[in-house]
C-alpha positions in Angstrom: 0.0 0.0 0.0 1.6 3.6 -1.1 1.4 6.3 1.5 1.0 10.1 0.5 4.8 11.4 1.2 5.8 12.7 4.7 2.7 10.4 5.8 5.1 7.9 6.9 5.3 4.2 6.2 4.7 0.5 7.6 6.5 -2.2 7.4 6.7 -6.1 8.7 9.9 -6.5 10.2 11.9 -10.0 9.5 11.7 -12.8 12.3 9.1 -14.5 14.7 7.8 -11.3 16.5 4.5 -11.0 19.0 4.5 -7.4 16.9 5.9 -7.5 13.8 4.1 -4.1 11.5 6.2 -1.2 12.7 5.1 2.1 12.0 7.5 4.8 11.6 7.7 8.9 9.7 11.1 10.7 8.9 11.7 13.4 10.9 15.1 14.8 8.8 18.5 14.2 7.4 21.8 13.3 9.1 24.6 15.9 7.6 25.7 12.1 5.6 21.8 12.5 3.9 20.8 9.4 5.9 17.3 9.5 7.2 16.1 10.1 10.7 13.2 8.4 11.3 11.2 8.5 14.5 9.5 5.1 15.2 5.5 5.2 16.5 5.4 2.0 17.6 5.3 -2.2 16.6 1.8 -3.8 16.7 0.2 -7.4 15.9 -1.4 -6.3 12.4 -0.5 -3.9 9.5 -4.0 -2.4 10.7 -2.9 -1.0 13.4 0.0 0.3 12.6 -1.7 2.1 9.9 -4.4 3.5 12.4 -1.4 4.4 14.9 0.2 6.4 12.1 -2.6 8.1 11.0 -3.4 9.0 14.8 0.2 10.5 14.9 -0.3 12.5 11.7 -3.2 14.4 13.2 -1.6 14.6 16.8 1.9 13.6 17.2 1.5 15.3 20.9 -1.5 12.9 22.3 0.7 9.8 21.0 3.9 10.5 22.5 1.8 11.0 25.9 0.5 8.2 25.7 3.7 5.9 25.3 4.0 3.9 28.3 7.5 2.7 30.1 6.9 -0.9 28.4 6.1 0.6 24.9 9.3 2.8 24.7 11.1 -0.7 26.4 9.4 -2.9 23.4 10.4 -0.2 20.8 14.3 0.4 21.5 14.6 -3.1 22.6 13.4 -4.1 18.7 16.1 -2.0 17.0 18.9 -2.7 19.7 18.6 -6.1 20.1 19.5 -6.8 16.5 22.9 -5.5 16.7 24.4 -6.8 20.2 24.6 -10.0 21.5 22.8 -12.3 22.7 24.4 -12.4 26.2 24.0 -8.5 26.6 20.1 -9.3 25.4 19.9 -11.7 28.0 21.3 -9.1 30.4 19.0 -6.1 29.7 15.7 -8.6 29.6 17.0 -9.4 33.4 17.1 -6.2 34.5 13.8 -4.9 32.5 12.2 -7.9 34.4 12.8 -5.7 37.4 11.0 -2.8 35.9 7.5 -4.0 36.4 6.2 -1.1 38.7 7.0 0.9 35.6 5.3 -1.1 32.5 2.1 0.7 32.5 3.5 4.2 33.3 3.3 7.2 31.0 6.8 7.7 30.1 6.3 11.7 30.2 5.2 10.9 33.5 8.0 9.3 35.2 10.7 10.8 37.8 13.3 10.6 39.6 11.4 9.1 42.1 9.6 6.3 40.8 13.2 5.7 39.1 14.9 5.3 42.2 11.8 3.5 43.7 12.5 1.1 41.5 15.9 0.9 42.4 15.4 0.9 46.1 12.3 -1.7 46.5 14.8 -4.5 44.0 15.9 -5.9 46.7 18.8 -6.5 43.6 22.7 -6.8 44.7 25.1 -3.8 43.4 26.2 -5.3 39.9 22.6 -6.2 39.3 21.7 -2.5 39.6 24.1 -1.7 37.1 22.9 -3.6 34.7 19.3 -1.9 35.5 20.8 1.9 35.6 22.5 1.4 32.2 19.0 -0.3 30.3 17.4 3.1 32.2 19.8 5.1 30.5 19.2 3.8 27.4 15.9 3.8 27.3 15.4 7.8 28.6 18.3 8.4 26.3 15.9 6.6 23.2 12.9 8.9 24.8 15.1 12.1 24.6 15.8 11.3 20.8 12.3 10.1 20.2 10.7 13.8 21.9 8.7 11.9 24.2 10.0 13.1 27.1 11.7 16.3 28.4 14.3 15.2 30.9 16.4 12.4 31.4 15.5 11.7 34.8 17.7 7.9 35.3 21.1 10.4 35.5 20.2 11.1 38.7 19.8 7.6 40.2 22.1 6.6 42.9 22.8 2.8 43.3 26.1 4.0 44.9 24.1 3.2 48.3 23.5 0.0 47.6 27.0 -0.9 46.9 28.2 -3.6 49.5 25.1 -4.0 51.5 23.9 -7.8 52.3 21.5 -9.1 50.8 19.8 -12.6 51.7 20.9 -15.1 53.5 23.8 -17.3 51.9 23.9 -21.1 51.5 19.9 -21.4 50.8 19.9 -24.8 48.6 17.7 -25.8 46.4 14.4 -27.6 47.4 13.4 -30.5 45.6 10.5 -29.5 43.8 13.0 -26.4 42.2 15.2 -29.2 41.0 12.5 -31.1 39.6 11.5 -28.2 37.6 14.8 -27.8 36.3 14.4 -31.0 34.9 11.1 -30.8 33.4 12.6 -27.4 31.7 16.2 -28.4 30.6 15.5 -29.3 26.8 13.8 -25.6 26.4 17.2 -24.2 27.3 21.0 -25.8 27.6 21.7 -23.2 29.7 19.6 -24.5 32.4 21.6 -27.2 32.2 24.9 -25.8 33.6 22.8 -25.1 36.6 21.8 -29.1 37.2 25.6 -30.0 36.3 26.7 -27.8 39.1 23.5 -29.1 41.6 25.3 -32.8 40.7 29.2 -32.1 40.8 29.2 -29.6 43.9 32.3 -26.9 42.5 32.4 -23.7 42.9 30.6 -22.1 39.6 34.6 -20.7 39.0 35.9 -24.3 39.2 33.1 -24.6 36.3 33.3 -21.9 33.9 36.8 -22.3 33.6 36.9 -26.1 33.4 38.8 -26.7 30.0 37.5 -29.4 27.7 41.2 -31.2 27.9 40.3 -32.0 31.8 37.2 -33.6 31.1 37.3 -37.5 30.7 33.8 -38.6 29.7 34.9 -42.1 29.5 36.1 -42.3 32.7 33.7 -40.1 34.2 35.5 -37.2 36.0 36.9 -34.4 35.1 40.0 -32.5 36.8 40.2 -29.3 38.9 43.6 -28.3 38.0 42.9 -24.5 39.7 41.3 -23.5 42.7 40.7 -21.5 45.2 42.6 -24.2 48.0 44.9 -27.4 47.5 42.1 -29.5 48.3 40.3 -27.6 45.5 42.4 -29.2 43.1 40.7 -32.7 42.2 39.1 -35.1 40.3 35.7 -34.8 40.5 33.0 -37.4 39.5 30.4 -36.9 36.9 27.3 -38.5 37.9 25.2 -40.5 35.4 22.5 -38.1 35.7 24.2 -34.8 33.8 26.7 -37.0 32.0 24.7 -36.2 29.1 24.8 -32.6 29.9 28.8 -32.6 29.8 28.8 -34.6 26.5 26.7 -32.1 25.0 28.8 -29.3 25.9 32.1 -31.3 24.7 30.6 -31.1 21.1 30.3 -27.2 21.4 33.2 -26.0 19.0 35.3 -22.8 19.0 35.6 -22.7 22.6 38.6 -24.6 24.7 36.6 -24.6 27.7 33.6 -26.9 28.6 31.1 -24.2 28.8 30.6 -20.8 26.5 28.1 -18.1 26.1 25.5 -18.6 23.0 28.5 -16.2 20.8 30.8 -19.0 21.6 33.1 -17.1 24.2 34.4 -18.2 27.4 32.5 -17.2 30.3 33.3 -14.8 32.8 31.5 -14.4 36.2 29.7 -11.9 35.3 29.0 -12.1 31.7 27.4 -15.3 33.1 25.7 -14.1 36.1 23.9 -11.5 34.4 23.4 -12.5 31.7 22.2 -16.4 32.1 21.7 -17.2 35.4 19.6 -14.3 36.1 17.2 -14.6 33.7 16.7 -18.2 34.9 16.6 -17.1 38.3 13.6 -14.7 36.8 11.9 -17.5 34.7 12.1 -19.7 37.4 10.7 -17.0 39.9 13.6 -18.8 42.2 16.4 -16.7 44.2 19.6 -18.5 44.2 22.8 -17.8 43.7 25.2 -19.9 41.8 27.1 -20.7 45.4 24.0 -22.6 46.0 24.5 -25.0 44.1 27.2 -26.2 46.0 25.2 -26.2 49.3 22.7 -28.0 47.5 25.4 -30.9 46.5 26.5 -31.3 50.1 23.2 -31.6 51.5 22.0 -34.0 48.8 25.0 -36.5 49.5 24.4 -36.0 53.7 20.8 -37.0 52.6 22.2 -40.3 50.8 23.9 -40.8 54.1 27.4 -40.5 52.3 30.5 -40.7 54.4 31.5 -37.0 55.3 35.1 -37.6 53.7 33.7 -38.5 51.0 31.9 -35.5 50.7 34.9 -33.3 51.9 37.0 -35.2 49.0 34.2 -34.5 46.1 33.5 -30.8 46.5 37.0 -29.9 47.6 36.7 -28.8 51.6 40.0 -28.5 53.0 39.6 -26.6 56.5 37.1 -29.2 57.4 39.6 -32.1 57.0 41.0 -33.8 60.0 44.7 -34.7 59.8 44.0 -38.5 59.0 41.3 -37.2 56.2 43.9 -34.9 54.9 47.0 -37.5 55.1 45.8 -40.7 54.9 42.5 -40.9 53.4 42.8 -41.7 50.2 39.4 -43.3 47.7 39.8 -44.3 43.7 37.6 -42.7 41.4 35.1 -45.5 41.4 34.2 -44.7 45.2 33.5 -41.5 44.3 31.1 -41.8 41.6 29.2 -45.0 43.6 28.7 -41.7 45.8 27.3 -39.2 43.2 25.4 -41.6 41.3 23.1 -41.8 45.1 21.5 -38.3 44.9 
């Protein structure tokens, strides 16, 4: 269908979208002669795109009014989301998910305070609000560009307050009905996988992410701690039957020398990971757990089997809780370890 010129124009963008007919006018040039265009919004049918545009054509003011929080959200998320990566989506989805008091909100209408209510009511460690100040930054910042607000009100958040305070209690394992879920959920998403591998090996998520694929011996069933953060750290560590699959999938991953990688192919750092993949599972999940949990959740699991405590002590790597005779002369095969992970 041919618009009259300056009208603006529709157009179904590529790619399974809930809202796929974006509407959109040119507002000027660029000094380069590229367009600028201003984008009105993304909608489920060509209809309504067309009826938004004409809507905006006879009062651009009541339109940009009316945006909410989630349609500016929906909008710059559609045009930046093509050109980063998939890990930084994952990251910005987390921290939107934190937005909610904010979804139906006129974005003209929104201040400092509601901002930093936001902020304050998270309940969200320091590094978490980071990630939420910078998607706020963008978003005013796409507002600014788009005239649908005045002010960019997210400069003046402070998350500097929240920097080192506690937040809930440590060591809270998982119960088994989250575990189950897990299960019931894995094939949607490998990356929920990483999370059972660590339930069923009991390292630290470090000891993990940089767990090279040269230490991992899938016939043998173990794989080798060659780093850590102690000397009892540095093990051999069973794979139990249960997530052997798991680690054989991730051994067929190429371009990456170490067992795990984000969906670009990279090897993981903390952060890259915790933001941008355990979080969002942590949101799907509606769970709150921090990868350290994990490991609690291993130790309890094999107390629960009524595995020997050395045993325990020997698989996850404990060193201060050794006695001298564990430490010295205790010494179990391989074989005795895995009869032990294979129980929970």
């Amino acid at each position: 269908m041919k618009l009259p010129n300056g009208f603006g124009n529709v157009s179904k963008l590529s790619g399974k979208r809930r809202k796929p007919w974006r509407a959109r006018k040119t507002v000027g040039w660029s000094d380069d002669g590229t367009q600028k265009y201003l984008t009105i919004g993304y909608y489920e049918k060509q209809a309504q795109a067309l009826q938004a545009l004409a809507e905006y054509n006879a009062n651009p003011y009541t339109i940009s009014g009316s945006t909410t929080f989630a349609d500016i959200y929906e909008r710059w998320s559609a045009e930046k989301y093509e050109t980063i990566s998939r890990s930084n989506v994952n990251g910005y989805k987390a921290a939107y998910a934190v937005c909610t008091p904010l979804y139906d909100m006129k974005f003209p209408d929104i201040k400092k305070s509601h901002l930093q209510g936001v902020v304050d009511n998270s309940g969200k460690n320091y590094p978490t609000l980071r990630k939420l100040k910078v998607l706020l930054n963008q978003l005013f910042r796409y507002a600014l560009e788009n005239d649908i607000c005045a002010k960019d009100y997210s400069e003046f958040i402070d998350i500097v307050k929240h920097k080192g305070k506690k937040g809930r209690a440590k060591h809270k394992i998982f119960t088994g009905t989250e575990i189950n879920r897990l299960w019931e959920c894995h094939k949607a998403n490998e990356y929920i996988t990483i999370i059972l591998m660590l339930i069923y090996s009991g390292v630290r998520i470090s000891e993990m992410l940089n767990l090279k694929k040269a230490d991992v011996h899938l016939a043998e069933r173990y794989f080798d701690v060659i780093e850590s953060k102690t000397d009892a750290g540095v093990r051999q560590v069973p794979i139990a039957s249960r997530v052997l699959p798991f680690f054989t999938h991730w051994m067929t991953r190429e371009g990456c020398d170490t067992l795990l990688c984000s969906a670009e192919g990279a090897p993981f750092k903390y952060r890259n990971y915790y933001d941008s993949y355990w979080l969002p599972l942590m949101e799907k999940f509606s769970l709150d757990h921090l990868p350290h949990d994990t490991r609690h959740t291993t130790i309890s699991l094999l107390a629960k089997a009524n595995i020997n405590q050395t045993i325990i002590k020997r698989i996850v790597g404990h060193s201060g809780a050794m006695n001298l005779t564990e430490k010295v002369y205790t010494h179990f095969d391989v074989q005795q370890l895995l009869d032990a992970i294979d129980l929970i």
